[in-house]
N, CA, C and O atoms as CSV, one atom per row, in Angstrom:
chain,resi,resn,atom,element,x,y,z
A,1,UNK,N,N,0.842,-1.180,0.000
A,1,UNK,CA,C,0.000,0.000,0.000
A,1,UNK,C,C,0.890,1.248,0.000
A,1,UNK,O,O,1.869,1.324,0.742
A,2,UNK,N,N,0.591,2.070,-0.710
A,2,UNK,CA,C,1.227,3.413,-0.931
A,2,UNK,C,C,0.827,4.608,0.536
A,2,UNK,O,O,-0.252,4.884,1.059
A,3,UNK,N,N,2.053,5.019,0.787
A,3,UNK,CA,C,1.263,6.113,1.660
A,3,UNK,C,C,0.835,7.426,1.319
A,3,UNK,O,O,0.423,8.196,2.187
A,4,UNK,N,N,0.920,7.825,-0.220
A,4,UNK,CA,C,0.465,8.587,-0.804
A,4,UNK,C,C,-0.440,8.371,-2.062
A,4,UNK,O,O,-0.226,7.367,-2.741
A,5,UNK,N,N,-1.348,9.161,-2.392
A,5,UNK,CA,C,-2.090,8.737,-3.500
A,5,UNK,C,C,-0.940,8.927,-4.761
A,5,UNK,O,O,-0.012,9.719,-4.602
A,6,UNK,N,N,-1.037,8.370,-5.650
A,6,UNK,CA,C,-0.850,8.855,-6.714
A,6,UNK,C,C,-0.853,9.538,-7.981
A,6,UNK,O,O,-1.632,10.482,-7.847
A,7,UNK,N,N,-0.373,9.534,-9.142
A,7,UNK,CA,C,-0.834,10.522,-9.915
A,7,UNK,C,C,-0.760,10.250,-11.292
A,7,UNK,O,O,0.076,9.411,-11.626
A,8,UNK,N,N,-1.554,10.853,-12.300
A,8,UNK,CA,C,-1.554,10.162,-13.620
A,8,UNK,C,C,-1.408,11.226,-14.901
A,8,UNK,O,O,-1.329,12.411,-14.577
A,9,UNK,N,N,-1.363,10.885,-16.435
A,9,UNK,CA,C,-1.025,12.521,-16.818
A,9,UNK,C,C,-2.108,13.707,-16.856
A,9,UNK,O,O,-1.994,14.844,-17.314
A,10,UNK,N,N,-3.372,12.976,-16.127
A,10,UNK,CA,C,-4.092,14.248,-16.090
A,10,UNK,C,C,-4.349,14.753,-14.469
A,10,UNK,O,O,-4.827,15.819,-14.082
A,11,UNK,N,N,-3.854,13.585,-13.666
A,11,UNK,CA,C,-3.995,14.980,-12.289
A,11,UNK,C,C,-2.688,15.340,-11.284
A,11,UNK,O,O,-2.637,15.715,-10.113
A,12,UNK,N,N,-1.525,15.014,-12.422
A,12,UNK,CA,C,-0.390,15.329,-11.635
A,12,UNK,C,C,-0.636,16.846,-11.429
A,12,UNK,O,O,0.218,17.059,-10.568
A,13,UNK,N,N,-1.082,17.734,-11.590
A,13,UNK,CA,C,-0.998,19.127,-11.336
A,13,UNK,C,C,-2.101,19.086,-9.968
A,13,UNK,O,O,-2.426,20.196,-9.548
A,14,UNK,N,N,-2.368,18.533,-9.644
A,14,UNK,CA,C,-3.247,18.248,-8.301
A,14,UNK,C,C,-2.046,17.830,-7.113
A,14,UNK,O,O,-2.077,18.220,-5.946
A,15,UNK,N,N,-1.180,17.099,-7.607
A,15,UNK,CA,C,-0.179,16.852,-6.111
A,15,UNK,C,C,-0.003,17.890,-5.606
A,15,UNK,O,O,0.067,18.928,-6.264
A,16,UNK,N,N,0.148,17.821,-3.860
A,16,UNK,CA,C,0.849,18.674,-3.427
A,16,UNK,C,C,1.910,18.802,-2.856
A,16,UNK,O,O,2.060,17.972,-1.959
A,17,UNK,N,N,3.244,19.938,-3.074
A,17,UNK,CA,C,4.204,19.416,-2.798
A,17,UNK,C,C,4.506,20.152,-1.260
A,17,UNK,O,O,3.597,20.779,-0.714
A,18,UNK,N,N,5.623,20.042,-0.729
A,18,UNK,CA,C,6.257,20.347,0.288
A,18,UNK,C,C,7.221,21.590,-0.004
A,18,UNK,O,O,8.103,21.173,-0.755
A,19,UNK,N,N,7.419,22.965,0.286
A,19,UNK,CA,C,8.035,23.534,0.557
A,19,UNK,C,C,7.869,25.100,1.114
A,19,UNK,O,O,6.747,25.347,1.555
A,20,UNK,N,N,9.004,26.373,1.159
A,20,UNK,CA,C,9.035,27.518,2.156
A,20,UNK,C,C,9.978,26.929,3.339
A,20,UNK,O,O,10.645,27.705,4.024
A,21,UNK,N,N,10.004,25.633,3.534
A,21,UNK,CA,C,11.061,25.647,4.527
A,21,UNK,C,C,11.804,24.337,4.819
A,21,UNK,O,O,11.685,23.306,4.157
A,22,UNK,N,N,12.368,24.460,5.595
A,22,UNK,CA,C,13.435,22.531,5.534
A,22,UNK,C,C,12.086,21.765,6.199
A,22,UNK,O,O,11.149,22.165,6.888
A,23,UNK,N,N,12.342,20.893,5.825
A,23,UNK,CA,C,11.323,20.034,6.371
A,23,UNK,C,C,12.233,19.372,7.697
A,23,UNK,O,O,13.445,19.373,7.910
A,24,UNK,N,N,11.325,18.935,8.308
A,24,UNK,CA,C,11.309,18.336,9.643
A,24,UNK,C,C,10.696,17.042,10.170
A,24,UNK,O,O,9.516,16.826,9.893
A,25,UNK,N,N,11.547,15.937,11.083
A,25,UNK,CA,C,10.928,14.409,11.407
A,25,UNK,C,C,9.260,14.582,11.383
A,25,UNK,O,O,8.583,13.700,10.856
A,26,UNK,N,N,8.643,15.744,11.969
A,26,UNK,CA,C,7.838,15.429,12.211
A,26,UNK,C,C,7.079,15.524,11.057
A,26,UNK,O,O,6.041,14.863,11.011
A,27,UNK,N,N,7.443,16.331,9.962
A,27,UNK,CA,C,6.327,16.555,8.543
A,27,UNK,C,C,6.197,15.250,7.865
A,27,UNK,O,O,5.215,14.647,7.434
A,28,UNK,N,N,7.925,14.882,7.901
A,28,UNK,CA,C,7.915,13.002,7.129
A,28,UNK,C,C,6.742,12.080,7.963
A,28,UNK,O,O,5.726,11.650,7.416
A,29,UNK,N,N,7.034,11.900,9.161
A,29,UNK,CA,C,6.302,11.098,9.855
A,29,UNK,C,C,4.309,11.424,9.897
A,29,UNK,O,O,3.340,10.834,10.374
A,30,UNK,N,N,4.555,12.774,9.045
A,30,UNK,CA,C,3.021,13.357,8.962
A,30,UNK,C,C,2.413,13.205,7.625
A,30,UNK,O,O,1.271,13.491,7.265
A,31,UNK,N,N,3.608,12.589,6.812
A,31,UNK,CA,C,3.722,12.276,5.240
A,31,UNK,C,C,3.189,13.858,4.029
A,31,UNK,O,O,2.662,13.891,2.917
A,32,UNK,N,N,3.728,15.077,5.100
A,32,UNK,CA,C,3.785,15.948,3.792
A,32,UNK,C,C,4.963,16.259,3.493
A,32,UNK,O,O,5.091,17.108,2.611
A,33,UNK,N,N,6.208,15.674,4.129
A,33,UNK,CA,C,7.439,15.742,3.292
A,33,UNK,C,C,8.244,14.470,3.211
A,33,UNK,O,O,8.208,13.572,4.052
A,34,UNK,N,N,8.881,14.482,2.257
A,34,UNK,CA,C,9.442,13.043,1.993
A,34,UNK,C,C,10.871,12.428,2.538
A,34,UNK,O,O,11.161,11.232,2.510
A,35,UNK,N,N,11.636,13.407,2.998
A,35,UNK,CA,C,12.881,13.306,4.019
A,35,UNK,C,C,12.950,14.793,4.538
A,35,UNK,O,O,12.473,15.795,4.006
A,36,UNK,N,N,14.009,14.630,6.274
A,36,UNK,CA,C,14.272,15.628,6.920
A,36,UNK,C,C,16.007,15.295,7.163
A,36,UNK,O,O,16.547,14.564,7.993
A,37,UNK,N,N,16.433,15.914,6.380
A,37,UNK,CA,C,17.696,16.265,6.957
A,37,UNK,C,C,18.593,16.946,8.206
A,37,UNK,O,O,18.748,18.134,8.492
A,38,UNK,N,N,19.127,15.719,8.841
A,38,UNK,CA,C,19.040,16.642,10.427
A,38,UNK,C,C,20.961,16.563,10.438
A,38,UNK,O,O,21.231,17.549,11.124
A,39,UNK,N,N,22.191,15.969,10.071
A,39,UNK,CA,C,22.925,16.212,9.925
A,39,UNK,C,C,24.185,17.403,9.109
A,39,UNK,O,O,25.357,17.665,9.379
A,40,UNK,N,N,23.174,17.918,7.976
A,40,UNK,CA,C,23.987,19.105,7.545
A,40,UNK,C,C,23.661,20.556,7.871
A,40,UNK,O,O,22.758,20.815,8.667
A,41,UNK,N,N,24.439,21.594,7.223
A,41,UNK,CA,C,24.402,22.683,7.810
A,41,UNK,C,C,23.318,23.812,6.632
A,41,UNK,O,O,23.176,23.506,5.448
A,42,UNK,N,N,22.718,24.970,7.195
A,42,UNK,CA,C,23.045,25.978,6.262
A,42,UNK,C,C,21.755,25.161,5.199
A,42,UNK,O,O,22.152,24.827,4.083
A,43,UNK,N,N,20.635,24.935,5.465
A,43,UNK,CA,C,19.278,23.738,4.750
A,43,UNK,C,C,18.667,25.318,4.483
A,43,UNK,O,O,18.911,26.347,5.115
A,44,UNK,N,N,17.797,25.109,3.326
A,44,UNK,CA,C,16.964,26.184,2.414
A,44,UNK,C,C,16.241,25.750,1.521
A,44,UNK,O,O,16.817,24.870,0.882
A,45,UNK,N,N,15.165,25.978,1.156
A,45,UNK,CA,C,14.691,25.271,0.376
A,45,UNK,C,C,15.237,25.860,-1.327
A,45,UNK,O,O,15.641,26.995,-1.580
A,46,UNK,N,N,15.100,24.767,-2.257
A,46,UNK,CA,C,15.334,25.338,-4.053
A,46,UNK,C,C,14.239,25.605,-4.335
A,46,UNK,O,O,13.186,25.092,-3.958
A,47,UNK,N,N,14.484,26.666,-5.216
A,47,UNK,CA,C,13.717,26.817,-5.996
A,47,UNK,C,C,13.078,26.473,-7.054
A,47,UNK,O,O,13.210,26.888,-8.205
A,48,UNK,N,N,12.365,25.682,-6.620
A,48,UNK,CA,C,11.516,24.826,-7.885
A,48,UNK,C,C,10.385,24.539,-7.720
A,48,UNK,O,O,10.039,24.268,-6.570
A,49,UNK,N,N,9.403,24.494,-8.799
A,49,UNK,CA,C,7.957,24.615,-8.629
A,49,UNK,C,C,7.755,23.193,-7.941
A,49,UNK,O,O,8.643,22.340,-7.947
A,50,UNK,N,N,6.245,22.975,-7.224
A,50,UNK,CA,C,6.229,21.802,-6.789
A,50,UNK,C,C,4.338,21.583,-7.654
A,50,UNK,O,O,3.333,22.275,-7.495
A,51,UNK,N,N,4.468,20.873,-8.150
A,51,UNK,CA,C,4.934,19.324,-8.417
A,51,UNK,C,C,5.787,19.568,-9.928
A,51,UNK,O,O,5.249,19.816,-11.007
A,52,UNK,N,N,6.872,19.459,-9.737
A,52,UNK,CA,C,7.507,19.144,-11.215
A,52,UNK,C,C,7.901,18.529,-11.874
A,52,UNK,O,O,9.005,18.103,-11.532
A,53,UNK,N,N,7.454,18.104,-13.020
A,53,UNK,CA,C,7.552,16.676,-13.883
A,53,UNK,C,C,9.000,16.322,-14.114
A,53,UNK,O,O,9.627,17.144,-14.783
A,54,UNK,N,N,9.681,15.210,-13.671
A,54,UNK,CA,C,11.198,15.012,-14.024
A,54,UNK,C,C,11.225,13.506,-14.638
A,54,UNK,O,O,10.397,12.621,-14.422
A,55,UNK,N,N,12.117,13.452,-15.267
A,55,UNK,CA,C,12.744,11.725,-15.421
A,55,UNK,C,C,13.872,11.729,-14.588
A,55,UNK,O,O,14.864,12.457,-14.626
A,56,UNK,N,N,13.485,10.523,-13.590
A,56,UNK,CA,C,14.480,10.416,-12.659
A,56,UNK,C,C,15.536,8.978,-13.231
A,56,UNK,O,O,14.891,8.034,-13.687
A,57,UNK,N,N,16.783,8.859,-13.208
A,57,UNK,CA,C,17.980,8.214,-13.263
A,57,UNK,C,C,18.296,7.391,-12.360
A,57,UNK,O,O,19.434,7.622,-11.953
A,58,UNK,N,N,17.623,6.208,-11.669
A,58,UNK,CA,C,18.306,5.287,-10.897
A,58,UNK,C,C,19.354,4.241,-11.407
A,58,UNK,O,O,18.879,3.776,-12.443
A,59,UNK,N,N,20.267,3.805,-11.210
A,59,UNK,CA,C,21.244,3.021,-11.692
A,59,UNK,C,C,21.169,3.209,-13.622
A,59,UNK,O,O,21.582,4.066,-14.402
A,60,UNK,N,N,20.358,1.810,-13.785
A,60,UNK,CA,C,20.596,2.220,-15.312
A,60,UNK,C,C,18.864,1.728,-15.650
A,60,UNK,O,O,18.534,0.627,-16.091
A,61,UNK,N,N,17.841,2.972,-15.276
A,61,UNK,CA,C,16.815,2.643,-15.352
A,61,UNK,C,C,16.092,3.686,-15.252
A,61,UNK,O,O,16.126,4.101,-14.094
A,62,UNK,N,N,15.091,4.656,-16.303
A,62,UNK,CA,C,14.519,6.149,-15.709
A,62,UNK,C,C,12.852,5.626,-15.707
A,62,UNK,O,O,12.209,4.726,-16.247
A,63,UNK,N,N,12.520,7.000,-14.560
A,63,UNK,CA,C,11.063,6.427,-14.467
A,63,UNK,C,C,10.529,8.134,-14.260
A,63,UNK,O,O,11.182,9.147,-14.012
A,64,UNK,N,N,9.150,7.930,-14.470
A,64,UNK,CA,C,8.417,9.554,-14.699
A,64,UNK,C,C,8.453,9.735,-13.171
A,64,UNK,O,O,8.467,8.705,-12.496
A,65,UNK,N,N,8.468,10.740,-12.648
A,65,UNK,CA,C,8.223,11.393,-11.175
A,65,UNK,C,C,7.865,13.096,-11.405
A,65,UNK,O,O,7.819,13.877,-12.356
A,66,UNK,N,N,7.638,13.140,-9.858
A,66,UNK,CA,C,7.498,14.466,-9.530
A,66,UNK,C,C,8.060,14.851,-8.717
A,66,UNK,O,O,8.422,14.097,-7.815
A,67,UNK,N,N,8.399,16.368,-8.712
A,67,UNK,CA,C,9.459,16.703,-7.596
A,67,UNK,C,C,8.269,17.190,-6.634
A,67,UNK,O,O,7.356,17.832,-7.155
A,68,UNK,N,N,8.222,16.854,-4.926
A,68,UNK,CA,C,7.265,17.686,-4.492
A,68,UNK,C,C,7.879,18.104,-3.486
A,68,UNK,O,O,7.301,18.677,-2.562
A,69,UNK,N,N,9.213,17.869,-3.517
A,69,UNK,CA,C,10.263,18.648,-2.219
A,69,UNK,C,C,11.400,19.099,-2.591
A,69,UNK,O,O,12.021,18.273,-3.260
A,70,UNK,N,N,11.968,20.149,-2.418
A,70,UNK,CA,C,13.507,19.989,-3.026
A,70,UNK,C,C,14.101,21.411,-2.096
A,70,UNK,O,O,13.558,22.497,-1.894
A,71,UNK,N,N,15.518,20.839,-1.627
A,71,UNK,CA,C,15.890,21.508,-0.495
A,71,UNK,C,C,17.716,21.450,-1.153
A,71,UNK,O,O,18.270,20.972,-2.143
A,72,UNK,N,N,18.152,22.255,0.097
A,72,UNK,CA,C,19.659,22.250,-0.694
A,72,UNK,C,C,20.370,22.958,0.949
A,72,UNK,O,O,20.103,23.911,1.681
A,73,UNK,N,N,21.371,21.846,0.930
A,73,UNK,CA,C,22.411,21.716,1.973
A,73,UNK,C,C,23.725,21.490,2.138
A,73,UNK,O,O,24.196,21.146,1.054
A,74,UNK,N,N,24.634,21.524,3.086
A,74,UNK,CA,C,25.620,21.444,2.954
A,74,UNK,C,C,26.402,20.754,4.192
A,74,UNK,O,O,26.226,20.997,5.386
A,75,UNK,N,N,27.359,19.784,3.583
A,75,UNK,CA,C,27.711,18.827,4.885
A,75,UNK,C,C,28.803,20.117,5.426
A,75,UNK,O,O,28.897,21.301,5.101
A,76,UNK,N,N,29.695,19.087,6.593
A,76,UNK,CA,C,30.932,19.523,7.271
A,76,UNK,C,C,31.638,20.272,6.495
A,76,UNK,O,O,31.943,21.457,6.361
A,77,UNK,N,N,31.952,18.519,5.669
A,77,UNK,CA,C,33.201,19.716,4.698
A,77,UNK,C,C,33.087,20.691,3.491
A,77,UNK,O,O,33.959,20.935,2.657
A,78,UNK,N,N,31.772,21.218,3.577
A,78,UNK,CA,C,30.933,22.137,2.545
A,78,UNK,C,C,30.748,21.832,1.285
A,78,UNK,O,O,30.625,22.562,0.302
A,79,UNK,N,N,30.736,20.275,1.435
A,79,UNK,CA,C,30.179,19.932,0.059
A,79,UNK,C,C,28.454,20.605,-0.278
A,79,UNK,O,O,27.987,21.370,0.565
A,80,UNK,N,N,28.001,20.414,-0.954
A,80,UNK,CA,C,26.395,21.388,-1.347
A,80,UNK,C,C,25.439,20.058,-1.896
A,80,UNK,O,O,25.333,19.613,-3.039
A,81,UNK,N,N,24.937,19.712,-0.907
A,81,UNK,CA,C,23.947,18.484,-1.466
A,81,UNK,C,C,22.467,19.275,-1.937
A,81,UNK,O,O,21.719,19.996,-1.277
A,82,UNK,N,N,22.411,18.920,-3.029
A,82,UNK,CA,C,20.558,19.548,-3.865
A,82,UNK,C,C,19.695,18.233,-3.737
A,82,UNK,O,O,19.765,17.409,-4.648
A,83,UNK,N,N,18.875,17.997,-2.634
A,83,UNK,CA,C,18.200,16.950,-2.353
A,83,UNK,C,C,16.619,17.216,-2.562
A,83,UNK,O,O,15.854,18.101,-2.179
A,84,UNK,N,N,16.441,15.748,-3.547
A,84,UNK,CA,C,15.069,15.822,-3.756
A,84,UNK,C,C,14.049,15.041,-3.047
A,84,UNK,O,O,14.454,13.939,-2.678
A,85,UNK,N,N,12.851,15.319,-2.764
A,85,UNK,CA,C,11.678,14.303,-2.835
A,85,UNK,C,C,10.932,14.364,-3.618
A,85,UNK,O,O,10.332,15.385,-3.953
A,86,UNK,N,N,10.741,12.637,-4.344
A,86,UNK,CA,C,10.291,12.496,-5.267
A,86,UNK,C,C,9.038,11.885,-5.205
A,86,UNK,O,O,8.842,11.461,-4.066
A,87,UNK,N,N,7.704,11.572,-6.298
A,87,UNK,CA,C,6.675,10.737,-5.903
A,87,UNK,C,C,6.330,10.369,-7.228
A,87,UNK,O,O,5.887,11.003,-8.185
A,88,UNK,N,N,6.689,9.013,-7.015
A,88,UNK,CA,C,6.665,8.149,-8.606
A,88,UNK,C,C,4.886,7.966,-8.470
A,88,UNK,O,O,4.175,7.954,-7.466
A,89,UNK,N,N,4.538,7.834,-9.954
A,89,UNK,CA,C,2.984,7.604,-10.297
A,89,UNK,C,C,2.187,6.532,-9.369
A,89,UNK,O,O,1.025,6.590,-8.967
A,90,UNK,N,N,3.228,5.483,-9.146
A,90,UNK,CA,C,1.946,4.544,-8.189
A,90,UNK,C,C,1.836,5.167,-6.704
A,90,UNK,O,O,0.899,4.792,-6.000
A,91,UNK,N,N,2.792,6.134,-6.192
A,91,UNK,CA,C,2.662,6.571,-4.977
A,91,UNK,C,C,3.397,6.569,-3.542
A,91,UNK,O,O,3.080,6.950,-2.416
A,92,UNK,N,N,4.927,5.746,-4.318
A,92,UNK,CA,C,6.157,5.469,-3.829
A,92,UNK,C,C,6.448,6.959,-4.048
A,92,UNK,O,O,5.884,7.764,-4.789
A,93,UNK,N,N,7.844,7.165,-2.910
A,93,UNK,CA,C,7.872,8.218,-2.580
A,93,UNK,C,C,9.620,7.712,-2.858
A,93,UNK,O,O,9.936,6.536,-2.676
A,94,UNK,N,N,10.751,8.861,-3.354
A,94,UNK,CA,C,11.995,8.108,-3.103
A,94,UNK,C,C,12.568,9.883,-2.877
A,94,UNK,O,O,11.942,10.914,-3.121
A,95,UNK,N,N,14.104,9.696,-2.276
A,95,UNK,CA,C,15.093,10.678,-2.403
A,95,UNK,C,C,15.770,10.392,-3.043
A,95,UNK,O,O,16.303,9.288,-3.148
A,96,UNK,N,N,16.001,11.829,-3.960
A,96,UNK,CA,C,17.033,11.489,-5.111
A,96,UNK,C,C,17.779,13.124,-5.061
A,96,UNK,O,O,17.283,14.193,-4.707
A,97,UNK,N,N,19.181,12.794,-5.578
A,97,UNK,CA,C,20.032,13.842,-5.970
A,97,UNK,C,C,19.389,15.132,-7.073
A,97,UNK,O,O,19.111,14.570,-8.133
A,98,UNK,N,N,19.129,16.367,-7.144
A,98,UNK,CA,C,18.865,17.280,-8.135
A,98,UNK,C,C,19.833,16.470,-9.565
A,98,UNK,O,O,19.072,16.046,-10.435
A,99,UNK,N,N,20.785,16.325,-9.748
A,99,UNK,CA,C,21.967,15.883,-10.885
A,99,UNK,C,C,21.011,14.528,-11.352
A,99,UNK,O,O,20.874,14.172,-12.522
A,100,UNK,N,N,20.463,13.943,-10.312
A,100,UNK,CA,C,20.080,12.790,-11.464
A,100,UNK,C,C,18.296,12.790,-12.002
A,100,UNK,O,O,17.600,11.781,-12.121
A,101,UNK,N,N,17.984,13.834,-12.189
A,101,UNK,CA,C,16.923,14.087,-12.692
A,101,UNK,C,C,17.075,14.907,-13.793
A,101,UNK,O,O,17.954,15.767,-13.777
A,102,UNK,N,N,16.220,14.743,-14.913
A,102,UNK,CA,C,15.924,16.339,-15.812
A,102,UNK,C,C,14.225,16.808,-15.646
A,102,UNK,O,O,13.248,16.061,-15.703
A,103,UNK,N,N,14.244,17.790,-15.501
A,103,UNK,CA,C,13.018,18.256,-15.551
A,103,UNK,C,C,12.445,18.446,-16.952
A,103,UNK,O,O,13.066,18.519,-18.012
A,104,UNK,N,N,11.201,18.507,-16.747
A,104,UNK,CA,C,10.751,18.349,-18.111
A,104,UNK,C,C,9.210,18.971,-18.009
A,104,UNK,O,O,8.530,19.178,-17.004
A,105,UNK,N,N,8.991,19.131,-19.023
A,105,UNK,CA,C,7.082,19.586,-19.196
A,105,UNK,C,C,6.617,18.471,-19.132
A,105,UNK,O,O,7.195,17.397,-19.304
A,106,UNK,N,N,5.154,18.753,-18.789
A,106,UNK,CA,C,4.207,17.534,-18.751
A,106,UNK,C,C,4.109,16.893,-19.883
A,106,UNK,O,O,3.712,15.729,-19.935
A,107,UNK,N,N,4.420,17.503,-20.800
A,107,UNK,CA,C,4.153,17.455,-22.095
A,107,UNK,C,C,5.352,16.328,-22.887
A,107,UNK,O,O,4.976,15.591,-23.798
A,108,UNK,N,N,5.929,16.328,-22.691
A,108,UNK,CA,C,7.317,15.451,-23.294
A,108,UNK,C,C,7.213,13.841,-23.187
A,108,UNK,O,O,6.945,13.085,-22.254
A,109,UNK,N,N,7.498,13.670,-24.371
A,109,UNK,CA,C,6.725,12.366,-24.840
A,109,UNK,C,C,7.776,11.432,-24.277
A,109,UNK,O,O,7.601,10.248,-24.567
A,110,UNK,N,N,8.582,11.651,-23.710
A,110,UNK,CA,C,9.786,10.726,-22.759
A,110,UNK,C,C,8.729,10.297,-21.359
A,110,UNK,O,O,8.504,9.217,-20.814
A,111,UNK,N,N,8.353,11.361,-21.164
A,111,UNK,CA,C,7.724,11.530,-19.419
A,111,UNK,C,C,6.339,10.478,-19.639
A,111,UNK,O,O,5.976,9.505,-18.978
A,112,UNK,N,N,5.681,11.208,-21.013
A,112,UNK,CA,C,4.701,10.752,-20.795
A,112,UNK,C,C,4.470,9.385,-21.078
A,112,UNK,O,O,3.476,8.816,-20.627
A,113,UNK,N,N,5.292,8.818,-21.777
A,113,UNK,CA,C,5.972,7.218,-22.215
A,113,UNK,C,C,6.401,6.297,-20.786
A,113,UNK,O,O,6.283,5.084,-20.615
A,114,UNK,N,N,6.762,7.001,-20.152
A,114,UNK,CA,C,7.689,6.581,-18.972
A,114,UNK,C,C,6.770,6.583,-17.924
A,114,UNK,O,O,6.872,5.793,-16.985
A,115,UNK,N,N,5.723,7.557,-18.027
A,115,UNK,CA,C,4.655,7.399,-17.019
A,115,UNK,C,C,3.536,6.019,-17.275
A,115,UNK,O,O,3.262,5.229,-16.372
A,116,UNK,N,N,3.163,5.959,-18.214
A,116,UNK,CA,C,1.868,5.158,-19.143
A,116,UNK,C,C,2.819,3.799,-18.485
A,116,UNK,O,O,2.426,3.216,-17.474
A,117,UNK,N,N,4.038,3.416,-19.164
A,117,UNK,CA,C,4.739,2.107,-18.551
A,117,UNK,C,C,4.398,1.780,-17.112
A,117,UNK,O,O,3.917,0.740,-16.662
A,118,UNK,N,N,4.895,3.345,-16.234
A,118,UNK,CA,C,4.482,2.785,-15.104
A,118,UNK,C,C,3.054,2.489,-14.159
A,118,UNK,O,O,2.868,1.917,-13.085
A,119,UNK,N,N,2.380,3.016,-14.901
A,119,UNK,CA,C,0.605,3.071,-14.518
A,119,UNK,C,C,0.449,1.488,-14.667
A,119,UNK,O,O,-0.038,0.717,-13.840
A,120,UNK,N,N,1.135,1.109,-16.285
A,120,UNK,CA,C,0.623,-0.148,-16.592
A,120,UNK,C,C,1.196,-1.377,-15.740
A,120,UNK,O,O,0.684,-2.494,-15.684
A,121,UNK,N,N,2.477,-0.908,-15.023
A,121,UNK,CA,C,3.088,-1.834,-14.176
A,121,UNK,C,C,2.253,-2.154,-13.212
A,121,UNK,O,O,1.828,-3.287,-12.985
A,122,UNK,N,N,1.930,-0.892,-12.461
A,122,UNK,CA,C,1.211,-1.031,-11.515
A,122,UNK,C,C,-0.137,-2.082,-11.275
A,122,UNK,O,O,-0.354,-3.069,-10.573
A,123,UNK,N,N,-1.108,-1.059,-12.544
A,123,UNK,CA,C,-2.110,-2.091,-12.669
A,123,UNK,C,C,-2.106,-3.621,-12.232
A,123,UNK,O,O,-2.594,-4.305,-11.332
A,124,UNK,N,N,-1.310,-3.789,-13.326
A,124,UNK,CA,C,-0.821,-5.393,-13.888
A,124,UNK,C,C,-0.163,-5.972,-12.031
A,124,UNK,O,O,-0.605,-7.067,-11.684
A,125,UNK,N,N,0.422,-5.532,-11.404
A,125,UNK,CA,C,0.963,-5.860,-10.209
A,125,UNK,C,C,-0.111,-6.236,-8.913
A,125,UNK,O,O,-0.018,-7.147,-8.090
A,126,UNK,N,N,-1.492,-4.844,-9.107
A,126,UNK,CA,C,-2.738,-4.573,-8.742
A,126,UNK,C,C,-2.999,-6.270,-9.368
A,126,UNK,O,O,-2.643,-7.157,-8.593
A,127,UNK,N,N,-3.330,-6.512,-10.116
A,127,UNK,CA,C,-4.440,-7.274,-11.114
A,127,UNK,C,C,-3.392,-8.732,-10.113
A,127,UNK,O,O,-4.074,-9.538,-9.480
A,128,UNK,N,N,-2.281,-8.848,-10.099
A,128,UNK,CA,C,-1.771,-10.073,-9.870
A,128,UNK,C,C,-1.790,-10.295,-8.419
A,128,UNK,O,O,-2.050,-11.450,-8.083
A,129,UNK,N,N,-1.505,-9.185,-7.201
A,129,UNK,CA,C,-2.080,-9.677,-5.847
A,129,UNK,C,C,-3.611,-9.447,-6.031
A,129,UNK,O,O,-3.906,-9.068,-4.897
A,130,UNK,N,N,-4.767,-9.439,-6.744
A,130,UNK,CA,C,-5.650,-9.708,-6.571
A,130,UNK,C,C,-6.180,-11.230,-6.339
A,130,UNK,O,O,-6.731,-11.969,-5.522
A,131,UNK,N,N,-5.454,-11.147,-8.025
A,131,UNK,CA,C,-5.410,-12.850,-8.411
A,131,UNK,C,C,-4.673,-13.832,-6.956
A,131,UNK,O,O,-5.357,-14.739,-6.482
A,132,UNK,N,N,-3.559,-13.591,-6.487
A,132,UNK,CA,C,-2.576,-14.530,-5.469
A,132,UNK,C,C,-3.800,-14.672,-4.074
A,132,UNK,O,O,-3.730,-15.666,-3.352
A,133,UNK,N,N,-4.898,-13.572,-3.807
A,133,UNK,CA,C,-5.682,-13.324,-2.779
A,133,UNK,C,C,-6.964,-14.469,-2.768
A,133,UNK,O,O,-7.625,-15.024,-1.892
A,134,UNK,N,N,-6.905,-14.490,-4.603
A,134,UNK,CA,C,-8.110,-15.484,-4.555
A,134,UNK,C,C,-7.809,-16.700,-4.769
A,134,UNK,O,O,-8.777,-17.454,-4.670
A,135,UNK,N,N,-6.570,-17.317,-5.094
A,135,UNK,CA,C,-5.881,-18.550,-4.670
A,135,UNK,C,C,-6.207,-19.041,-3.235
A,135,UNK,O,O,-6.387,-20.249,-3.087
A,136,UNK,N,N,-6.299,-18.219,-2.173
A,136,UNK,CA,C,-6.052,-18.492,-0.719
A,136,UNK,C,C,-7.379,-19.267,-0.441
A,136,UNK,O,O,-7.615,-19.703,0.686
């Protein structure tokens, strides 16, 4: 079960995202932000619209998301981490680096390709613990 609803290409402009300020344990644990960074210094939020359509870059695999958090920090040794929260279409929620995303319009037939795949995953995943439920 997802702890967020999800979103599809006609009501991703309905998510809502998280930002105006660092988020905090207690917003994650309240599920309107998706991580709280409590080890670095000097936290602000980026500037970026929320919800914004990206293809996100995990290993060697992209999937449609939305940005609905995005903050920017800096460890000890002043490295500058641009940290995102993300919320993939079925309603998984992940953190990801600003660098491994591109943003994109709703409109871009990458996103919207990449989204449709994952709706259909879902479904199909939906459709198969249905099926494993009525085995029992």
């Amino acid at each position: 079960m997802s702890a967020r609803a999800g979103f599809n290409a006609a009501t991703w402009k309905l998510v809502r995202g998280f930002g105006g300020r660092c988020a905090t344990p207690h917003d994650v644990e309240e599920k309107h932000a998706v991580f709280a960074l409590g080890e670095t210094l000097n936290g602000r939020t980026l500037e970026i619209d929320h919800p914004q359509p990206v293809i996100w870059y995990d290993e060697d695999e992209e999937f449609a998301a939305l940005i609905i958090q995005a903050e920017t920090h800096e460890t000890e040794d002043g490295e500058k981490l641009d940290v995102l929260g993300l919320l993939l279409p079925g309603g998984e929620t992940k953190v990801a680096f600003l660098e491994d995303v591109d943003q994109v319009a709703a409109s871009d037939p990458v996103w919207l390709s990449l989204l449709e795949a994952d709706l259909e995953d879902e479904d199909g995943a939906e459709w198969a613990s249905e099926m494993d439920d009525d085995d029992q």
